[in-house]
Structures are given as C-alpha cells and as structure tokens.
PDB file of the backbone (N, CA, C, O) and the ligand in Angstrom, with CONECT records:
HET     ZN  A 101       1
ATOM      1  N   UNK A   1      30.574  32.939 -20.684  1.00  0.00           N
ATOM      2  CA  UNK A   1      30.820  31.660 -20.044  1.00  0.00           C
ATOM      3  C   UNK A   1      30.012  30.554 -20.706  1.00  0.00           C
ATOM      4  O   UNK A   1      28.783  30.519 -20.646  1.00  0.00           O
ATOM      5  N   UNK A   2      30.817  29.577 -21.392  1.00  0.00           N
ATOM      6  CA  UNK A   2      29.994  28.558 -21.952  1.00  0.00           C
ATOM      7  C   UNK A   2      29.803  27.773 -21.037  1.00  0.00           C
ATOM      8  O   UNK A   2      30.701  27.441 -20.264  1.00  0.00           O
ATOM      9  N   UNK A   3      28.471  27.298 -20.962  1.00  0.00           N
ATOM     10  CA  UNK A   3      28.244  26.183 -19.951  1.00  0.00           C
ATOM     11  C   UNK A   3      28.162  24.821 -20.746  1.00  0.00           C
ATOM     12  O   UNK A   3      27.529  24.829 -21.802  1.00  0.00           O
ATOM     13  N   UNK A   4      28.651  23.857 -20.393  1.00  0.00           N
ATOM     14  CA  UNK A   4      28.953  22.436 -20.630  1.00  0.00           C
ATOM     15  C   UNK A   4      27.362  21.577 -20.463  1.00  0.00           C
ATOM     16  O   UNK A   4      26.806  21.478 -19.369  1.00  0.00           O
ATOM     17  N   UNK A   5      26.989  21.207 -21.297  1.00  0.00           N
ATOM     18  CA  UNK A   5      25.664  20.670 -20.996  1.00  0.00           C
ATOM     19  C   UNK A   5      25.766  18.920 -21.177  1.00  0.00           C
ATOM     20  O   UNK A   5      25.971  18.157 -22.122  1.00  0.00           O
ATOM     21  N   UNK A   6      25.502  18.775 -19.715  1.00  0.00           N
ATOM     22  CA  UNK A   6      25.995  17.511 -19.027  1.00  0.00           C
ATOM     23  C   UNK A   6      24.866  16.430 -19.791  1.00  0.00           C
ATOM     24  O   UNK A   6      23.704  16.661 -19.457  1.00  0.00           O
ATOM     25  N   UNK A   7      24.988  15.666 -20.442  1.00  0.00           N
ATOM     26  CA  UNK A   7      24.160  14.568 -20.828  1.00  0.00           C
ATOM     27  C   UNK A   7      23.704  14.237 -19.634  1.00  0.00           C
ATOM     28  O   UNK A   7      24.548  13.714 -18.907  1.00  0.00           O
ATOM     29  N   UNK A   8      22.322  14.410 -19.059  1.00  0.00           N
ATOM     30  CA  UNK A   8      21.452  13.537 -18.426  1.00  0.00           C
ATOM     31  C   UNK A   8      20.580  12.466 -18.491  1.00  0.00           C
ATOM     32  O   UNK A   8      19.526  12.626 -19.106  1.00  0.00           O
ATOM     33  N   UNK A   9      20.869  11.202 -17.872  1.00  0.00           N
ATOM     34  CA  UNK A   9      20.664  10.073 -18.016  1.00  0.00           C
ATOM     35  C   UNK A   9      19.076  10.115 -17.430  1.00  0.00           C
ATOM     36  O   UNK A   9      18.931  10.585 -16.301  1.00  0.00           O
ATOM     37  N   UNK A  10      18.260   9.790 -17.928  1.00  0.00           N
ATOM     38  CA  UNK A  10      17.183   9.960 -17.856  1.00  0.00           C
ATOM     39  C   UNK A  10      16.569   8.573 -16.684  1.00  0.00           C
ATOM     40  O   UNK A  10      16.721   7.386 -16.973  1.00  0.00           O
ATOM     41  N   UNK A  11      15.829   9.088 -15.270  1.00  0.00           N
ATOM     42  CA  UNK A  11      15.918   7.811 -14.983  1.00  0.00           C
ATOM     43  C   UNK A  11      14.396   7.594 -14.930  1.00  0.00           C
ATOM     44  O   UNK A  11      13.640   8.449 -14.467  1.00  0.00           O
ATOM     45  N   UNK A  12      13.955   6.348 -15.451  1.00  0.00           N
ATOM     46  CA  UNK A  12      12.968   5.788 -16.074  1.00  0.00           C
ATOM     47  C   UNK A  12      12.264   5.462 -14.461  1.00  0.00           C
ATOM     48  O   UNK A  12      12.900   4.911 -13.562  1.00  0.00           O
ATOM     49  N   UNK A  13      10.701   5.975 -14.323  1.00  0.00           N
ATOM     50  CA  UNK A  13      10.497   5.580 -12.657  1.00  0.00           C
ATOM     51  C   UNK A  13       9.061   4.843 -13.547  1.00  0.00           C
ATOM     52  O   UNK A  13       8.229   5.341 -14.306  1.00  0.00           O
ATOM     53  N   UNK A  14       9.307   3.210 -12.934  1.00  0.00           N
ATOM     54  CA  UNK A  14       8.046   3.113 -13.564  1.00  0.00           C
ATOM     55  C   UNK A  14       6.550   2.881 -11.908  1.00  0.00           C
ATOM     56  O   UNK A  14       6.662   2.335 -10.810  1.00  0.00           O
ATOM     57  N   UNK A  15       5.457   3.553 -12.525  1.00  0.00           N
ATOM     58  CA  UNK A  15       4.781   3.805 -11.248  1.00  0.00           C
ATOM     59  C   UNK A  15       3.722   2.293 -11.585  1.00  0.00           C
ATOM     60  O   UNK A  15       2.717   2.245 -12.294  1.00  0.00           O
ATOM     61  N   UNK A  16       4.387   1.158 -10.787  1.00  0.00           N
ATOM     62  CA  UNK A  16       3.744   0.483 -10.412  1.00  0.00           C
ATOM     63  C   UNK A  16       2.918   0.635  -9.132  1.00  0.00           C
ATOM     64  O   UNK A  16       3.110   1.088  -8.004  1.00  0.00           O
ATOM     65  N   UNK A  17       2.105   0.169  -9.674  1.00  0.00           N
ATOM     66  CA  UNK A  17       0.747  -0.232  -8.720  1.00  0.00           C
ATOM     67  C   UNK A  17       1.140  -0.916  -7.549  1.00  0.00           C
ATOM     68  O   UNK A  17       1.411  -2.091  -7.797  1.00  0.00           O
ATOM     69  N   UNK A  18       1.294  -0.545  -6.143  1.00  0.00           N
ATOM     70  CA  UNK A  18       1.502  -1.264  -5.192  1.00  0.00           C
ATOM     71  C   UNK A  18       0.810  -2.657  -5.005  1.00  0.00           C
ATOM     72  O   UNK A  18      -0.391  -2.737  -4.750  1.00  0.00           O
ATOM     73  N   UNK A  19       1.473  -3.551  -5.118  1.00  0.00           N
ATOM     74  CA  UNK A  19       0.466  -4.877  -5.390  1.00  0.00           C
ATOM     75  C   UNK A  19       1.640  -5.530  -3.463  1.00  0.00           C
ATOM     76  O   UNK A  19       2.860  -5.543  -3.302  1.00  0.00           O
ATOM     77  N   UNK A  20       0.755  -5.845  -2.681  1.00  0.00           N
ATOM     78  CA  UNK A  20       1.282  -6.691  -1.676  1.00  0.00           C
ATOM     79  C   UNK A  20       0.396  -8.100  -1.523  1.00  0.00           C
ATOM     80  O   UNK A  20      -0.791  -8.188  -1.837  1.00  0.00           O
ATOM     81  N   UNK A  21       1.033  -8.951  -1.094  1.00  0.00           N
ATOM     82  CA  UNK A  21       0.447 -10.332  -0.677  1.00  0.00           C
ATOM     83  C   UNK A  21      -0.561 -10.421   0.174  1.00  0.00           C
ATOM     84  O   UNK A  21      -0.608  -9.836   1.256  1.00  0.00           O
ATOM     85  N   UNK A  22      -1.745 -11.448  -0.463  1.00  0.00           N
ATOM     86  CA  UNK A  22      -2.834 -11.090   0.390  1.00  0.00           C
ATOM     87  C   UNK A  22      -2.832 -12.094   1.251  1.00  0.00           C
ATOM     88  O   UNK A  22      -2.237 -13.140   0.989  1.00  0.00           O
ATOM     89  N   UNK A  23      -3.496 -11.908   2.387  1.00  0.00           N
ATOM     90  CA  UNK A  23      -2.679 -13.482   3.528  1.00  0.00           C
ATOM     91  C   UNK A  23      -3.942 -14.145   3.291  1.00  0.00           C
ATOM     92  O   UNK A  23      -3.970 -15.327   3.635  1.00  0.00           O
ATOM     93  N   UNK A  24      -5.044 -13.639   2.759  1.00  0.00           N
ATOM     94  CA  UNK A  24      -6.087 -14.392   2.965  1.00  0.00           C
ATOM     95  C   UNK A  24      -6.042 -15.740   1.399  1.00  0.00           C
ATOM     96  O   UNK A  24      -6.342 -16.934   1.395  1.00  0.00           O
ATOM     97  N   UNK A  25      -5.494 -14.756   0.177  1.00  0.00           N
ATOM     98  CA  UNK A  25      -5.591 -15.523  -0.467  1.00  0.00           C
ATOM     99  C   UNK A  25      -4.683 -16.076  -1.369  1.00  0.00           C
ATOM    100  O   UNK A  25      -4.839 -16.533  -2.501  1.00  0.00           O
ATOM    101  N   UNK A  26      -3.294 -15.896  -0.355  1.00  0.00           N
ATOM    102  CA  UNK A  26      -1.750 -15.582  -1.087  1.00  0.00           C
ATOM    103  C   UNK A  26      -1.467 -15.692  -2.246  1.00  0.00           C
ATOM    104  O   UNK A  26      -0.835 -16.593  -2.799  1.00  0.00           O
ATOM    105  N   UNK A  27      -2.191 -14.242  -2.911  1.00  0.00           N
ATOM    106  CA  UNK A  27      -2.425 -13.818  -4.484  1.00  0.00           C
ATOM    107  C   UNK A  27      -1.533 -12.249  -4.018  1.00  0.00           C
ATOM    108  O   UNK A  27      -1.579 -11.778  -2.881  1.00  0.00           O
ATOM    109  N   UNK A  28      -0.883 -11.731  -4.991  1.00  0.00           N
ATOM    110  CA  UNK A  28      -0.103 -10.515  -4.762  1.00  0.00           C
ATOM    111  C   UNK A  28      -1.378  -9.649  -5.548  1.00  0.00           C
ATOM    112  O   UNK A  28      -1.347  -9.344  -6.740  1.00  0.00           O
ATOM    113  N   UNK A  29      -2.464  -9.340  -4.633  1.00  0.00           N
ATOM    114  CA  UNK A  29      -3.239  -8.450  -5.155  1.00  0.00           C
ATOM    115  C   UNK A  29      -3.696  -7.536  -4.284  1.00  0.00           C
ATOM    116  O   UNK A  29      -4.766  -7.113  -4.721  1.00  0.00           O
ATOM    117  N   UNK A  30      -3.337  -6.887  -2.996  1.00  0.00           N
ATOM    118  CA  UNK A  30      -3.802  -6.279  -2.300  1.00  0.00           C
ATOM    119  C   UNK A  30      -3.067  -5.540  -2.638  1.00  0.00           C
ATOM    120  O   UNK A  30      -1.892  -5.517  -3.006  1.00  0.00           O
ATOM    121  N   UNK A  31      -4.559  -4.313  -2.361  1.00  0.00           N
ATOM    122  CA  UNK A  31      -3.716  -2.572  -3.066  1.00  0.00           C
ATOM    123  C   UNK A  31      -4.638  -2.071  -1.962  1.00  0.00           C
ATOM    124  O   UNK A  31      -5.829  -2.223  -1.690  1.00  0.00           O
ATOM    125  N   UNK A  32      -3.529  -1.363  -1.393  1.00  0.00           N
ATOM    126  CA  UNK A  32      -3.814  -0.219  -0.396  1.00  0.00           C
ATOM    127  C   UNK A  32      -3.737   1.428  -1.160  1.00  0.00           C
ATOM    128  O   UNK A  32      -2.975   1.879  -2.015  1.00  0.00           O
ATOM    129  N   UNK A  33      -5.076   2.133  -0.290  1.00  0.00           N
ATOM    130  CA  UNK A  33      -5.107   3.086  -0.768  1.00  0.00           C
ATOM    131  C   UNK A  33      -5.153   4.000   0.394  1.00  0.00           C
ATOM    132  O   UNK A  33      -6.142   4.075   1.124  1.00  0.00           O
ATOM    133  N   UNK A  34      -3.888   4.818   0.589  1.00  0.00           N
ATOM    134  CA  UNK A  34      -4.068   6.033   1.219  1.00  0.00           C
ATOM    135  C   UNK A  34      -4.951   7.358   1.453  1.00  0.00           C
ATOM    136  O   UNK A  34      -4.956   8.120   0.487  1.00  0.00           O
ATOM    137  N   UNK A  35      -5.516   7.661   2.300  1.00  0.00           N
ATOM    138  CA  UNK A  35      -6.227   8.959   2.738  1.00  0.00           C
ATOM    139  C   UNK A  35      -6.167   9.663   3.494  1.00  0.00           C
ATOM    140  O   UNK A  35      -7.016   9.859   4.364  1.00  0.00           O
ATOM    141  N   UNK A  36      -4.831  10.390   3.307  1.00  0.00           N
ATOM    142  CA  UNK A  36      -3.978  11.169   4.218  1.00  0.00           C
ATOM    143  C   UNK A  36      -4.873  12.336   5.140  1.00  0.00           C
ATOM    144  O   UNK A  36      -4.538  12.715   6.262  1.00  0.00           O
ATOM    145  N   UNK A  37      -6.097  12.807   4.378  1.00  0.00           N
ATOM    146  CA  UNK A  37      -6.501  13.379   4.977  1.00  0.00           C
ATOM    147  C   UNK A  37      -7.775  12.990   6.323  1.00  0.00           C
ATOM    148  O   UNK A  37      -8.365  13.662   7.169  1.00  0.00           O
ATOM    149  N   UNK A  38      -7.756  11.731   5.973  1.00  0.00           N
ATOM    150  CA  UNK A  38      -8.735  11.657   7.549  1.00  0.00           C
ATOM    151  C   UNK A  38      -7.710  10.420   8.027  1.00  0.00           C
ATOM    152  O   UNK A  38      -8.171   9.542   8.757  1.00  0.00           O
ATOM    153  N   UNK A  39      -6.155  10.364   7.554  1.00  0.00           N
ATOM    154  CA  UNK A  39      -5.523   9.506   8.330  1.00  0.00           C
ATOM    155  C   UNK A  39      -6.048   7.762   8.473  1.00  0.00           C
ATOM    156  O   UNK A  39      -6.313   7.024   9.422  1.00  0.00           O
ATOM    157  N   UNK A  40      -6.015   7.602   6.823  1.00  0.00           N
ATOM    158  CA  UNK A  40      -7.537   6.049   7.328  1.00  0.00           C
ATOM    159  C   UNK A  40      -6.011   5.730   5.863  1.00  0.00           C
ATOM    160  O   UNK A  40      -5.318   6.455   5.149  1.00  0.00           O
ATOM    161  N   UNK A  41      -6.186   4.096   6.125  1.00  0.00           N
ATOM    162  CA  UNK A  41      -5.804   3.450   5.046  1.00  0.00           C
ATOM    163  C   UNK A  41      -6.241   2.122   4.373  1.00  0.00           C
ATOM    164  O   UNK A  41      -5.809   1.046   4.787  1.00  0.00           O
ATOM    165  N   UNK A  42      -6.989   2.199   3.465  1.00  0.00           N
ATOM    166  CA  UNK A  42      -8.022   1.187   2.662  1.00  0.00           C
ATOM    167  C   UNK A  42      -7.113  -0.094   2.205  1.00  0.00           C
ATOM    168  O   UNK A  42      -6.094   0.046   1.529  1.00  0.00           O
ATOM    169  N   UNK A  43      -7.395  -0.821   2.464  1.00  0.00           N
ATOM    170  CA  UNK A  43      -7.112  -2.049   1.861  1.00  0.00           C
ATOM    171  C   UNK A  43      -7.793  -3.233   1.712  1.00  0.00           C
ATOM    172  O   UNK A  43      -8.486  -3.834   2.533  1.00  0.00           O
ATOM    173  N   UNK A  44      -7.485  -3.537   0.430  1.00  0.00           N
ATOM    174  CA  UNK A  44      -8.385  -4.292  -0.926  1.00  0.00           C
ATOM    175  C   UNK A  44      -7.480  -5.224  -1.603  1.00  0.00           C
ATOM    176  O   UNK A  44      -6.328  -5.085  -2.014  1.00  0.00           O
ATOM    177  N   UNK A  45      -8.464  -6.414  -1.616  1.00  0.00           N
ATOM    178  CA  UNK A  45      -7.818  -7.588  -2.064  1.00  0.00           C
ATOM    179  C   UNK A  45      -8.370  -7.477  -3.902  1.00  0.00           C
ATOM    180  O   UNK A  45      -9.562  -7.764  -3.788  1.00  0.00           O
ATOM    181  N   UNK A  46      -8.135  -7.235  -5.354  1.00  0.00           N
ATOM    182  CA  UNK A  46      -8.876  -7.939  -6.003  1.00  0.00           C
ATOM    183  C   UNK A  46      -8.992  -9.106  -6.306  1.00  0.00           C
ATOM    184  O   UNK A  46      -9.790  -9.456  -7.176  1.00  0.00           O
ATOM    185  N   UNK A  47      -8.145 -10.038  -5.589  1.00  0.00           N
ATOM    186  CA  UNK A  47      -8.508 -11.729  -5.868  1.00  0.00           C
ATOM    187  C   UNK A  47      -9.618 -11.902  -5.219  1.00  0.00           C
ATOM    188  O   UNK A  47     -10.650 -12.117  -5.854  1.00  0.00           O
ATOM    189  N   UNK A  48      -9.625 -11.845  -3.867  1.00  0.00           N
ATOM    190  CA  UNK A  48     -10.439 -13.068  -3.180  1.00  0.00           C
ATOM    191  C   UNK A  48     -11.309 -11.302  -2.177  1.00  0.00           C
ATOM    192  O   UNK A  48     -12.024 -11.568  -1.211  1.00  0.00           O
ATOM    193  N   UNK A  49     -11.152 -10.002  -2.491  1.00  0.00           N
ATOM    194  CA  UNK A  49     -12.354  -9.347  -2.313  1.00  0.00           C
ATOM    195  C   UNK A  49     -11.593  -9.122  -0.558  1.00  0.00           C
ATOM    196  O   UNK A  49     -12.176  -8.182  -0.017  1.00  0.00           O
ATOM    197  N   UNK A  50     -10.896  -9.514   0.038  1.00  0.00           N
ATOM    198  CA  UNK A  50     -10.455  -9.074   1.626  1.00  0.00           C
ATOM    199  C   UNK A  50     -10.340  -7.436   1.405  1.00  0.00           C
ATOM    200  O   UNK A  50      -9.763  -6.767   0.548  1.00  0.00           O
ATOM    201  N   UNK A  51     -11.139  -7.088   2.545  1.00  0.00           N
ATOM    202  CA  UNK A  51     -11.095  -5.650   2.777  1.00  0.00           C
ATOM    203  C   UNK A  51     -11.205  -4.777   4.080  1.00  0.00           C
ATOM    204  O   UNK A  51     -12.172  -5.108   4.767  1.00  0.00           O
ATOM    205  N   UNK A  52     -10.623  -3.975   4.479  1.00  0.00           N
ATOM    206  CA  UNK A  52     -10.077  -3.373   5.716  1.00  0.00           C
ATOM    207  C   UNK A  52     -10.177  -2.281   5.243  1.00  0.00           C
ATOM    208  O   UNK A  52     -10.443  -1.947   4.088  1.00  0.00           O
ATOM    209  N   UNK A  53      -9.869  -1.426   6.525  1.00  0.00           N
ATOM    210  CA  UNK A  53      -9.589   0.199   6.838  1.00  0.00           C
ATOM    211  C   UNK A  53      -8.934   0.200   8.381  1.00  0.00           C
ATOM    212  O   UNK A  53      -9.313  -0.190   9.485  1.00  0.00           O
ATOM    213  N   UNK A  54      -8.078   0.668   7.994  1.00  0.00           N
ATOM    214  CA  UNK A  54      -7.161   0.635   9.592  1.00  0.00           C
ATOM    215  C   UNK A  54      -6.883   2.569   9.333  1.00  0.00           C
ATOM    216  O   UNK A  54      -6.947   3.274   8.326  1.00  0.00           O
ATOM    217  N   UNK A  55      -6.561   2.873  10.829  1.00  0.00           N
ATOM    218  CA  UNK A  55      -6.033   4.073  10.885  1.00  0.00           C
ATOM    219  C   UNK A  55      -4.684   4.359  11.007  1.00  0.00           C
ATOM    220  O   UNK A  55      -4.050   3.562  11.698  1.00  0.00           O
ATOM    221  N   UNK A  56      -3.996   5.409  10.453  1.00  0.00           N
ATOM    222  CA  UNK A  56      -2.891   5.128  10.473  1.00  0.00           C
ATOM    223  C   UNK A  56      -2.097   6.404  10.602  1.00  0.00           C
ATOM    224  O   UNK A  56      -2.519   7.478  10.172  1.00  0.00           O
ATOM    225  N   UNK A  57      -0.926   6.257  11.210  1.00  0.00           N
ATOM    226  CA  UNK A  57      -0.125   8.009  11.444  1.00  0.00           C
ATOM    227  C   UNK A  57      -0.050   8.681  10.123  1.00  0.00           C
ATOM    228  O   UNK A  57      -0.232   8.072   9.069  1.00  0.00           O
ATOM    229  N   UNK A  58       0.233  10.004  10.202  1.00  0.00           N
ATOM    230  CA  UNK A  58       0.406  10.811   8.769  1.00  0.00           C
ATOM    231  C   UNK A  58       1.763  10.616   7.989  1.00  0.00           C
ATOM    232  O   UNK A  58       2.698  11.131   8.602  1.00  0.00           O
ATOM    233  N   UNK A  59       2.086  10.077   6.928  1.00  0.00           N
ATOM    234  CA  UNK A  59       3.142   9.645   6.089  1.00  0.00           C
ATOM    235  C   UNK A  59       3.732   8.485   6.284  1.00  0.00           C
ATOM    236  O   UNK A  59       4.859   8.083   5.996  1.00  0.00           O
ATOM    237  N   UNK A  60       2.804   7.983   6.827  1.00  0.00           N
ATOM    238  CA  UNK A  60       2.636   6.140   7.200  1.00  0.00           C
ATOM    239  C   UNK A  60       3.376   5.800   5.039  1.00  0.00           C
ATOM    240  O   UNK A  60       3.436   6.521   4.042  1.00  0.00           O
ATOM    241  N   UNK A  61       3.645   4.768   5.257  1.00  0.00           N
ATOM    242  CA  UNK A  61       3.867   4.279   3.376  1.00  0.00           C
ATOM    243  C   UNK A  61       2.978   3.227   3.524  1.00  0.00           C
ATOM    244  O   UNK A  61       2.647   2.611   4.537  1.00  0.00           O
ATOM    245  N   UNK A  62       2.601   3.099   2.232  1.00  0.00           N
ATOM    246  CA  UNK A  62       1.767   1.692   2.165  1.00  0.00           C
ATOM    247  C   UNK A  62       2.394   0.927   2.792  1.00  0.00           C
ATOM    248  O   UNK A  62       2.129   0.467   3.902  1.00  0.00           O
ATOM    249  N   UNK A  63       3.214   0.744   2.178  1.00  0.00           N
ATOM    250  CA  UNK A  63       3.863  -0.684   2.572  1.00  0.00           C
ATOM    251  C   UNK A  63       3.775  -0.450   4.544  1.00  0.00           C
ATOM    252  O   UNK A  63       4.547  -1.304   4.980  1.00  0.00           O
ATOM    253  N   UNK A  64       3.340   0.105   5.392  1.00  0.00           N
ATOM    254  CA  UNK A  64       3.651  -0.225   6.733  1.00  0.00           C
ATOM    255  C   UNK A  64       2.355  -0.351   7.306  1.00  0.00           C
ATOM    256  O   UNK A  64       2.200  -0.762   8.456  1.00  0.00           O
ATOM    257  N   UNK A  65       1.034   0.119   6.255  1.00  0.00           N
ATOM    258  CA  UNK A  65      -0.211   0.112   6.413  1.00  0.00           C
ATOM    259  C   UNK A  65      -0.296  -1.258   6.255  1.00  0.00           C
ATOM    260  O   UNK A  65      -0.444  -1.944   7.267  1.00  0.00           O
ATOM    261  N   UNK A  66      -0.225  -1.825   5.076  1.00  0.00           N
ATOM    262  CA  UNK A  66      -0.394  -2.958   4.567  1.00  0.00           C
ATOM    263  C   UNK A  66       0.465  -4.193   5.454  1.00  0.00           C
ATOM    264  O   UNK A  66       0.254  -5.404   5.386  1.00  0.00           O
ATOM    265  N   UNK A  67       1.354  -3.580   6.187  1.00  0.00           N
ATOM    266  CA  UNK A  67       2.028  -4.556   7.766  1.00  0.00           C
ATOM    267  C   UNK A  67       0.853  -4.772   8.514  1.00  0.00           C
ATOM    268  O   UNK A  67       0.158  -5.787   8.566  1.00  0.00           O
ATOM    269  N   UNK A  68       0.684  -3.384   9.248  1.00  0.00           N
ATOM    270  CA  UNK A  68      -0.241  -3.256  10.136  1.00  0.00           C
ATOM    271  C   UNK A  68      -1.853  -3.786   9.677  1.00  0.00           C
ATOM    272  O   UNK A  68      -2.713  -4.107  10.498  1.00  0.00           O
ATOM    273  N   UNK A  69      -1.973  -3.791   8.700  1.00  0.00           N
ATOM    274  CA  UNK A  69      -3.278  -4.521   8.122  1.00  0.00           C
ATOM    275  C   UNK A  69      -3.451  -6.149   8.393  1.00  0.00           C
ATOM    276  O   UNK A  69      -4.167  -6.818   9.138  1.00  0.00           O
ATOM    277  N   UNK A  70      -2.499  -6.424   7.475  1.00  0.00           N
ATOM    278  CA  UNK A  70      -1.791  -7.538   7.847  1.00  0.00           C
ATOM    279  C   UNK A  70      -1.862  -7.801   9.397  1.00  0.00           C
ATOM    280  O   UNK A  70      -2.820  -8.500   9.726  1.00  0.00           O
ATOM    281  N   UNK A  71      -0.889  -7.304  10.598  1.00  0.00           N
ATOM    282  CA  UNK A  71      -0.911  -7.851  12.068  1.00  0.00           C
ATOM    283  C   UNK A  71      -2.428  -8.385  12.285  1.00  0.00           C
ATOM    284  O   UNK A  71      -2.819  -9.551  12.337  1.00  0.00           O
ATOM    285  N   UNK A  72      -2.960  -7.507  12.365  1.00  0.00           N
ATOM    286  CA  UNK A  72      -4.482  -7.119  12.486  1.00  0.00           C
ATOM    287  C   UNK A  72      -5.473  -8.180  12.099  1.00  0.00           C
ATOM    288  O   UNK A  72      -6.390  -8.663  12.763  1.00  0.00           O
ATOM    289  N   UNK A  73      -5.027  -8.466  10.712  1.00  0.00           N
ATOM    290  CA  UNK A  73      -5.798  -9.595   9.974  1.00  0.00           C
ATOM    291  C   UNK A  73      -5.492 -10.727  11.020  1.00  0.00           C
ATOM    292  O   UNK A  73      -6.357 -11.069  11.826  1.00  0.00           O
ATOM    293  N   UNK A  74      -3.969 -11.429  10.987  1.00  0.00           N
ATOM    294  CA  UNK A  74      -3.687 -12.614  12.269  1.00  0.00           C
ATOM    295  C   UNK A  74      -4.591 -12.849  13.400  1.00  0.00           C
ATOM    296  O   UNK A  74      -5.269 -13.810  13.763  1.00  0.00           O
ATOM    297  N   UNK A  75      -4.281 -11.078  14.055  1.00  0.00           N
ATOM    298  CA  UNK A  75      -4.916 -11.052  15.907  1.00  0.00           C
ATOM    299  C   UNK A  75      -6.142 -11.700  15.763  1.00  0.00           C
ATOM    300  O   UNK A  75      -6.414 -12.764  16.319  1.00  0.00           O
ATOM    301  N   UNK A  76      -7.135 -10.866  14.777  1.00  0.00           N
ATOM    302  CA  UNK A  76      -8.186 -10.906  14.879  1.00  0.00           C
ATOM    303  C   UNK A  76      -8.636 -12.115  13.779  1.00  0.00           C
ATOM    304  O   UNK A  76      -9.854 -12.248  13.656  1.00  0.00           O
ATOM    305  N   UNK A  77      -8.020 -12.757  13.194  1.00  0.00           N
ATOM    306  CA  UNK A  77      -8.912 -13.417  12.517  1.00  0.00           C
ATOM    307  C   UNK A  77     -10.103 -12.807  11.823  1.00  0.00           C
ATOM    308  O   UNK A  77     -11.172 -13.415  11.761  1.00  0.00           O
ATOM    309  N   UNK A  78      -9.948 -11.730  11.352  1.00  0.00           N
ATOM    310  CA  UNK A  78     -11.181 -10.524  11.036  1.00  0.00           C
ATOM    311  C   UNK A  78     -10.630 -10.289   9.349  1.00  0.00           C
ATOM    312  O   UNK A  78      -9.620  -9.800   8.842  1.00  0.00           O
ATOM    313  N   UNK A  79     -12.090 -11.025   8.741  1.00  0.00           N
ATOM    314  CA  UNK A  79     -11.590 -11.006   6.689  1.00  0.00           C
ATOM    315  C   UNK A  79     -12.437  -9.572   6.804  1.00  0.00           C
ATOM    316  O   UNK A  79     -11.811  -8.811   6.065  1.00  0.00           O
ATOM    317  N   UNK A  80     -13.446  -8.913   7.317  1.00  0.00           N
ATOM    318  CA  UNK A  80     -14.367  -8.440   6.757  1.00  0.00           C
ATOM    319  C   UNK A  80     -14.130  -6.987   7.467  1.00  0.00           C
ATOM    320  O   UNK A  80     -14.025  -6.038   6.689  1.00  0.00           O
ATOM    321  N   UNK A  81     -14.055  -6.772   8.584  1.00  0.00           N
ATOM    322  CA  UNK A  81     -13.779  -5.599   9.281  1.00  0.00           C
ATOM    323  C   UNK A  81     -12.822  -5.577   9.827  1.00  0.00           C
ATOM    324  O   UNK A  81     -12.552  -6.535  10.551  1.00  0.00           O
ATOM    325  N   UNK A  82     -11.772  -4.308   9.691  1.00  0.00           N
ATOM    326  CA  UNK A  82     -10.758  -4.197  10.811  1.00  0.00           C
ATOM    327  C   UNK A  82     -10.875  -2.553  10.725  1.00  0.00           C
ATOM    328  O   UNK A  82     -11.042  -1.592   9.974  1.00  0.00           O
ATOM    329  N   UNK A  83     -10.623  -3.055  12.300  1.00  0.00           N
ATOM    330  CA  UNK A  83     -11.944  -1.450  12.560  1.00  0.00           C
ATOM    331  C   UNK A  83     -10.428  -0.629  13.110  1.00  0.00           C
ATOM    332  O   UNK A  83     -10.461   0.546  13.477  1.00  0.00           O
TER     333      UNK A  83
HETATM  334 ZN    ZN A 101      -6.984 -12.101  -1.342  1.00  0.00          ZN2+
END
C-alpha cells in the first residue's frame, strides 16, 4: 500500500510575548506571568514599573488575569499592591 504523502503546510506559531496595555501608563508593556502552581498571577509593567499579584483559578489565560488585574487596579486605585 503506497501511502500518498500529503504536503504539509507548515504553520508558523510565532510565540510572542504577551504584551497587554498598561492602564497606568498606556504603554503595551504589561507582561503577566503565570504560576499555576500556587494559583498567583504576576503582573509587570516594564514602562512605568506597575506591579501586582492577584490570585487566580487554575487555567485562568493571561489575558483574563491581566482583566482581573486591571478591574482591581480601577476599584482600588492600588499602583503598588493588589493583594
Ligand atoms: Zn505602565
């Protein structure tokens, strides 16, 4: 049985760096960093240095950490801790 060997289109994933908008210093430089294992999610401004740790459910995506970081930042008016 000859098998037909299907040209596969190779799909190119490029792994950008999660970059989201920082509200403090609306620079697209906040990078959240996941830590699935104590359920915590870091987030870091490198423009203007805003930094948090919120807790968060297990297979949370950045991107819903970085919401909830975000809400958080508003409520509280809080650049330095969000506990
Ligand atoms: Zn910033």
């Amino acid at each position: 049985m000859g098998r037909r060997r299907k040209k596969e289109e190779k799909i190119i994933r490029k792994t950008l760096p999660e970059l989201f908008l920082c509200p403090n210093c609306a620079k697209n430089s906040i990078k959240v960093t996941i830590d699935p294992k104590n359920n915590l999610a870091g987030i870091r401004c490198s423009a203007c240095g805003l930094h948090g740790r919120i807790t968060i459910e297990p297979n949370t995506a950045p991107v819903d950490a970085y919401s909830m970081f975000v809400d958080k930042y508003y409520e509280e008016g809080v650049t330095q801790k969000v506990a």
